[in-house]
C-alpha positions as CSV (number, residue, x, y, z in Angstrom):
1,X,181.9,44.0,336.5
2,X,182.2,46.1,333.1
3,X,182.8,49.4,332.7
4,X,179.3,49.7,331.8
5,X,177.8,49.0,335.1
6,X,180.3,50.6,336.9
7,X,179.4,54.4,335.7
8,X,175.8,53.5,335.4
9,X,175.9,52.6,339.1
10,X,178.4,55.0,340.2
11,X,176.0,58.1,338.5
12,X,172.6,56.4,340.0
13,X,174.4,56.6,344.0
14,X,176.0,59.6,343.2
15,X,172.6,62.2,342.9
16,X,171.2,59.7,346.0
17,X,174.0,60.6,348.1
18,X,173.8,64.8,346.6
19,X,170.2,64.8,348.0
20,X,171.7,62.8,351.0
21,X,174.0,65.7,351.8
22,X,171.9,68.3,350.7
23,X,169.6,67.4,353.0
24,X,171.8,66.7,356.0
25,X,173.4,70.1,355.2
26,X,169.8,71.9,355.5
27,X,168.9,70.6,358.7
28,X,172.5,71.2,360.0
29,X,172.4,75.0,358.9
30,X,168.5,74.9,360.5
31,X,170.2,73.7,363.7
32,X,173.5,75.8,363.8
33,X,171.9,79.2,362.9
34,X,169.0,79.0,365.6
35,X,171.4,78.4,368.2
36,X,173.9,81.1,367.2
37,X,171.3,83.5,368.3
38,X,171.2,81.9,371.1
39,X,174.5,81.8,372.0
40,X,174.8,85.3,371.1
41,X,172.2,86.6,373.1
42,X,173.4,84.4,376.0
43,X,177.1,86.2,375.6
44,X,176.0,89.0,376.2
45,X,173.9,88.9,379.0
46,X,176.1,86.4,380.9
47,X,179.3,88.2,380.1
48,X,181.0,85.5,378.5
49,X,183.6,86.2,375.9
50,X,184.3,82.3,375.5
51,X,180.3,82.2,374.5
52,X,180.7,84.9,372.2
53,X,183.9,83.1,370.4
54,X,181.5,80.3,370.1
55,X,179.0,81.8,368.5
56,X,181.3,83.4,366.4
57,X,182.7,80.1,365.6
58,X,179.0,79.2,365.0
59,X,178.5,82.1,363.0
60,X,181.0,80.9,360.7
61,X,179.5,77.5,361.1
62,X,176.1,78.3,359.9
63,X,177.7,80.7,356.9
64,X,179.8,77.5,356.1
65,X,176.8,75.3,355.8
66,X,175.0,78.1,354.0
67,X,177.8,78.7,351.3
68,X,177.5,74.6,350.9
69,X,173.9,74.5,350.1
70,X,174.3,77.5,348.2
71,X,176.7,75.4,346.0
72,X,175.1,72.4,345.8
73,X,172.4,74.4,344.5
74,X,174.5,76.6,342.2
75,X,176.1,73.2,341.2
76,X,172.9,71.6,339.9
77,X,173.0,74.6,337.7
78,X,173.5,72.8,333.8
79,X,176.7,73.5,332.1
80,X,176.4,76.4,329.3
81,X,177.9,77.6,326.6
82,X,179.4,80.8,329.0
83,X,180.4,78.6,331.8
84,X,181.2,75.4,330.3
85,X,181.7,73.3,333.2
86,X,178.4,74.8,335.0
87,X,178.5,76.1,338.7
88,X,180.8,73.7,340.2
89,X,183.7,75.7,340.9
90,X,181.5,78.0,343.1
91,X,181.8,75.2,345.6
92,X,185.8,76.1,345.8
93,X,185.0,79.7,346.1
94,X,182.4,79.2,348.7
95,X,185.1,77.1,350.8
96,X,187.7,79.8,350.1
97,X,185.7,82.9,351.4
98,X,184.4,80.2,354.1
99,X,188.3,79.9,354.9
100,X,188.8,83.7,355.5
101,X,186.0,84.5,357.6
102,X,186.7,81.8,359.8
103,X,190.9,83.5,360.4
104,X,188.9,87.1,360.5
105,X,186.7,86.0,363.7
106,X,189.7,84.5,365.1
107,X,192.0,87.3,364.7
108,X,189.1,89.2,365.8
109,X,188.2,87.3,369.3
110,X,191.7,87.2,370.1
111,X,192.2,90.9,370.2
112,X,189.4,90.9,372.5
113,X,190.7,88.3,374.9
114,X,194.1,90.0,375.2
115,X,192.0,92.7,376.6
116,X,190.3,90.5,379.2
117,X,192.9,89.2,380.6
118,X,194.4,92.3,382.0
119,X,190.9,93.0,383.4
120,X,189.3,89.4,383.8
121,X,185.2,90.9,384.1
122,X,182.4,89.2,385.8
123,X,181.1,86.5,384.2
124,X,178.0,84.9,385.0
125,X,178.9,80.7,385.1
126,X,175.8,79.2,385.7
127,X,174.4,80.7,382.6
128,X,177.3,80.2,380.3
129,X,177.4,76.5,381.3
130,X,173.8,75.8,380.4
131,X,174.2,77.8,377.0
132,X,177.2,75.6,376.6
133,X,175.8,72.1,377.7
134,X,172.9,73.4,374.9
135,X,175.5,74.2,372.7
136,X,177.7,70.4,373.0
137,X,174.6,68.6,372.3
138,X,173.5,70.8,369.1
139,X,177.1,70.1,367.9
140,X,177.4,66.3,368.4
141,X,173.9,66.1,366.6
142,X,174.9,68.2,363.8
143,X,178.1,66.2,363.8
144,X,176.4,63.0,363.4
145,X,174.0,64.3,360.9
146,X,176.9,65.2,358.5
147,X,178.6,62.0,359.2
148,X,175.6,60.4,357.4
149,X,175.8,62.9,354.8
150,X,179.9,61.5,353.9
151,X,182.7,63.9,354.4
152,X,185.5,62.4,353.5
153,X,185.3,63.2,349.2
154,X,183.5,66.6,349.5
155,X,185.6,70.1,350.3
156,X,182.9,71.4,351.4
157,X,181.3,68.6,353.1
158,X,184.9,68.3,354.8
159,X,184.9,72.4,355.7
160,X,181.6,72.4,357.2
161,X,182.5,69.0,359.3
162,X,185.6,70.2,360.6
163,X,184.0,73.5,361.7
164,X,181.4,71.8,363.5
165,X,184.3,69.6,365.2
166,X,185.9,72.6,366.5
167,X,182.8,74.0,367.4
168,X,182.2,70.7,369.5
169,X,185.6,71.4,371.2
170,X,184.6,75.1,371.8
171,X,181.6,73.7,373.7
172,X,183.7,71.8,375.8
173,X,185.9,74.7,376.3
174,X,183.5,76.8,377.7
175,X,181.8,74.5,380.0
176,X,185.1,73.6,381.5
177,X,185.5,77.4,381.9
178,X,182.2,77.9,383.7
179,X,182.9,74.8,385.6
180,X,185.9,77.1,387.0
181,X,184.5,80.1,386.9
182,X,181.4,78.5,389.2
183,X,183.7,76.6,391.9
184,X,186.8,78.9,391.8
185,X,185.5,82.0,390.6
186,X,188.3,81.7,388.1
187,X,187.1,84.6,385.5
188,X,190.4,84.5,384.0
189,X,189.5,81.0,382.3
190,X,186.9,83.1,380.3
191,X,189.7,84.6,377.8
192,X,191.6,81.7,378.0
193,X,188.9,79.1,377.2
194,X,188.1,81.3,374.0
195,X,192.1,82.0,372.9
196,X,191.4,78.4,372.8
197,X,188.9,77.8,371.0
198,X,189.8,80.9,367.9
199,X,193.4,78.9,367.8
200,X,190.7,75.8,367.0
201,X,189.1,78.2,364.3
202,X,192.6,79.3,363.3
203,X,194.0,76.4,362.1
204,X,190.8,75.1,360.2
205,X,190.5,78.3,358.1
206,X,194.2,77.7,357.5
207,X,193.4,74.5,355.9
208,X,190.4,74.7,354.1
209,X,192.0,77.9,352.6
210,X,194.9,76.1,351.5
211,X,193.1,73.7,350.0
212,X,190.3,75.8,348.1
213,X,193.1,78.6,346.7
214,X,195.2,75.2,345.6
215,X,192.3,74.2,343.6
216,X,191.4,77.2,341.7
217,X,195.0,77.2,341.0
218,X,194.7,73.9,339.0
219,X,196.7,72.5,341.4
220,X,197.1,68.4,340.8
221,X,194.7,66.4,342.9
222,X,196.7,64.9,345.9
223,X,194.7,61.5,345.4
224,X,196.5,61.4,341.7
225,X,200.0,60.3,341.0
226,X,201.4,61.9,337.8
227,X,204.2,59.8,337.7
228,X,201.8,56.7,337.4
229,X,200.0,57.8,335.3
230,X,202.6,58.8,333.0
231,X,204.5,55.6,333.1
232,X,201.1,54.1,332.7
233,X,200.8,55.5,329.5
234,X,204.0,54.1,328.5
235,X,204.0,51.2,329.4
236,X,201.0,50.4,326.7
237,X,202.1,48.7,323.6
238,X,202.2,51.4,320.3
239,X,202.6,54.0,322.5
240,X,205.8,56.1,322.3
241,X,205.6,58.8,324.3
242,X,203.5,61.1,326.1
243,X,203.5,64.9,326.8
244,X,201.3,68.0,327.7
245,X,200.0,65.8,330.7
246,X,197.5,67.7,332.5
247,X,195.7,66.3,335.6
248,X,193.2,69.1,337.7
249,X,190.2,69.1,339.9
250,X,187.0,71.2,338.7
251,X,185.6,71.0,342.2
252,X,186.8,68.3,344.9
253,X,185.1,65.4,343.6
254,X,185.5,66.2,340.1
255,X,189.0,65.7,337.8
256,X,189.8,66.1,334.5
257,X,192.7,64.7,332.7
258,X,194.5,65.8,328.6
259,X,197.2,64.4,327.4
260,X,199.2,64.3,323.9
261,X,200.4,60.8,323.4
262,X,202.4,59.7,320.5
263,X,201.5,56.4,318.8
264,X,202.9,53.9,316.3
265,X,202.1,53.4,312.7
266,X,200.0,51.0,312.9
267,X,198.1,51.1,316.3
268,X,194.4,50.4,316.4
269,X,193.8,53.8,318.2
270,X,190.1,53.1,319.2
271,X,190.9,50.3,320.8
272,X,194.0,52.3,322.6
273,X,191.7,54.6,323.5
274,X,189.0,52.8,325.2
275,X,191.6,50.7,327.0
276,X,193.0,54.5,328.5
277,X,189.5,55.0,329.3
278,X,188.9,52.6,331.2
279,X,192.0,52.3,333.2
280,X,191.3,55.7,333.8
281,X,188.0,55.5,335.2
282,X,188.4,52.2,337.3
283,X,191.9,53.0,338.7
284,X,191.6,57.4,339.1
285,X,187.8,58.0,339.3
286,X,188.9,60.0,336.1
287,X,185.7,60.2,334.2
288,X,186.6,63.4,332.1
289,X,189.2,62.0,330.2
290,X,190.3,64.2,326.6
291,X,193.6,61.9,324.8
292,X,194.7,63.5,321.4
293,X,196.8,60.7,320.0
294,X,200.0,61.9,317.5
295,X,201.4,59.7,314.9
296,X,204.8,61.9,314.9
297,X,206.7,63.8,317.5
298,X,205.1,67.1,317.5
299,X,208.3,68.8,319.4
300,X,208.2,71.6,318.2
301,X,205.0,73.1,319.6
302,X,204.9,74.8,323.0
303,X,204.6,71.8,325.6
């Protein structure tokens, strides 16, 4: 296959599969936010602080989803001359706030269960467990709905799935601790089911605000391998040496790659270059390629 048909195929499936998972994402935020009220509602008429974590953690579910749209939307927006590079990076920024509300309601739920469990209150079971049943079968659904939409290149795509996986485990969570709380009576299980479940919440934020703060730091793409690429570089006849090699993500399925690279006298550098390009493309997924080719060692500039 040339190099022609590969981008002309790879940008065809790529705005089939943006309305693919800007669809999925609607229908998932549709679902998620309705039950949250739910969920909320049925907290606090049945007691249950492990129900309230979850719909916390659904809160932060449904915002997630939201801030996604929002960025596939604000992403669409064309490149201008202001922001040349469009709307894409709001994706990052979306995941990172996404990131911190998700530790806040943690933080938050964990305060109040250290309170419950010096004083384990009444909780209504039977209630919580159907709210929860209601809640597992939302989550698996909304699961498998962003499964179709692919998760595995997308930040956000990724943030809102793995919410939605904890959120599956803090259904679970909570009907194991009405299950107790109906045969034993065991109000205790309460606080700890939703400890459990804001640890869940916890760790997720962690990531996904790891992740966004390394991208807008221009961090290098973990799929990339500088040194490759470097000795890549070298290893192409006329080529001498390389330097200012910069590899970073605009947004997580978007890279960009400059480099300086000194050439020989006579090197067809057209040829050179298209070669690069390609390699590039087929081997990185790096589309957004900018080579400025040197015919003597510029040392002396700031590298």
């Amino acid at each position: 296959m040339s190099g022609h048909d590969h981008h002309h195929e790879h940008g065809h499936s790529h705005s089939h599969t943006h309305n693919a998972k800007k669809k999925s994402l609607f229908i998932s935020f549709l679902l998620i936010a309705s039950f949250m009220i739910a969920e909320i509602i049925g907290g606090i008429l049945t007691n249950s602080l492990a129900l309230l974590s979850d719909a916390g953690h659904m809160f932060s579910d449904a915002v997630a989803l939201g801030l996604s749209l929002l960025a596939f939307k604000f992403g669409e927006k064309a490149a201008n001359d202001d922001k040349t590079y469009g709307y894409k990076r709001f994706e990052i920024l979306a995941a990172f706030l996404n990131g911190l509300a998700l530790i806040i309601i943690s933080l938050y739920i964990f305060y109040e269960a250290y309170h419950r469990f010096f004083a384990p209150p009444a909780v209504v079971g039977s209630g919580m467990m159907t709210i929860s049943v209601l809640g597992l079968i939302i989550n698996i659904l909304v699961a498998w709905i962003l499964m179709r939409g692919d998760t595995s290149g997308n930040l956000n795509m990724r943030s809102a799935f793995l919410h939605v996986i904890g959120d599956l485990l803090g259904s679970v969570g909570a009907i194991i601790a009405a299950l107790l709380i109906i045969f034993f009576d065991w109000n205790i299980a309460d606080p700890i089911a939703s400890v459990i479940v804001s640890a869940l919440i916890l760790v997720s934020g962690f990531r996904v605000l790891r992740e966004s703060i390394h991208v807008l730091m221009e961090g290098k793409p973990a799929s990339l391998d500088i040194g490759a690429i470097r000795g890549y570089f070298l290893s192409l006849s006329g080529v001498e040496s390389v330097h200012d090699l910069h590899v970073w993500s605009i947004t997580s399925d978007f890279q960009a790659l400059t480099a300086h690279i000194q050439v020989k006298e006579n090197v067809d550098r057209d040829a050179l270059l298209e070669e690069i390009e390609h390699f590039l493309a087929e081997h990185y997924h790096l589309d957004h390629v900018t080579i400025q080719m040197e015919r003597h060692a510029h040392h002396h500039h700031c590298n």
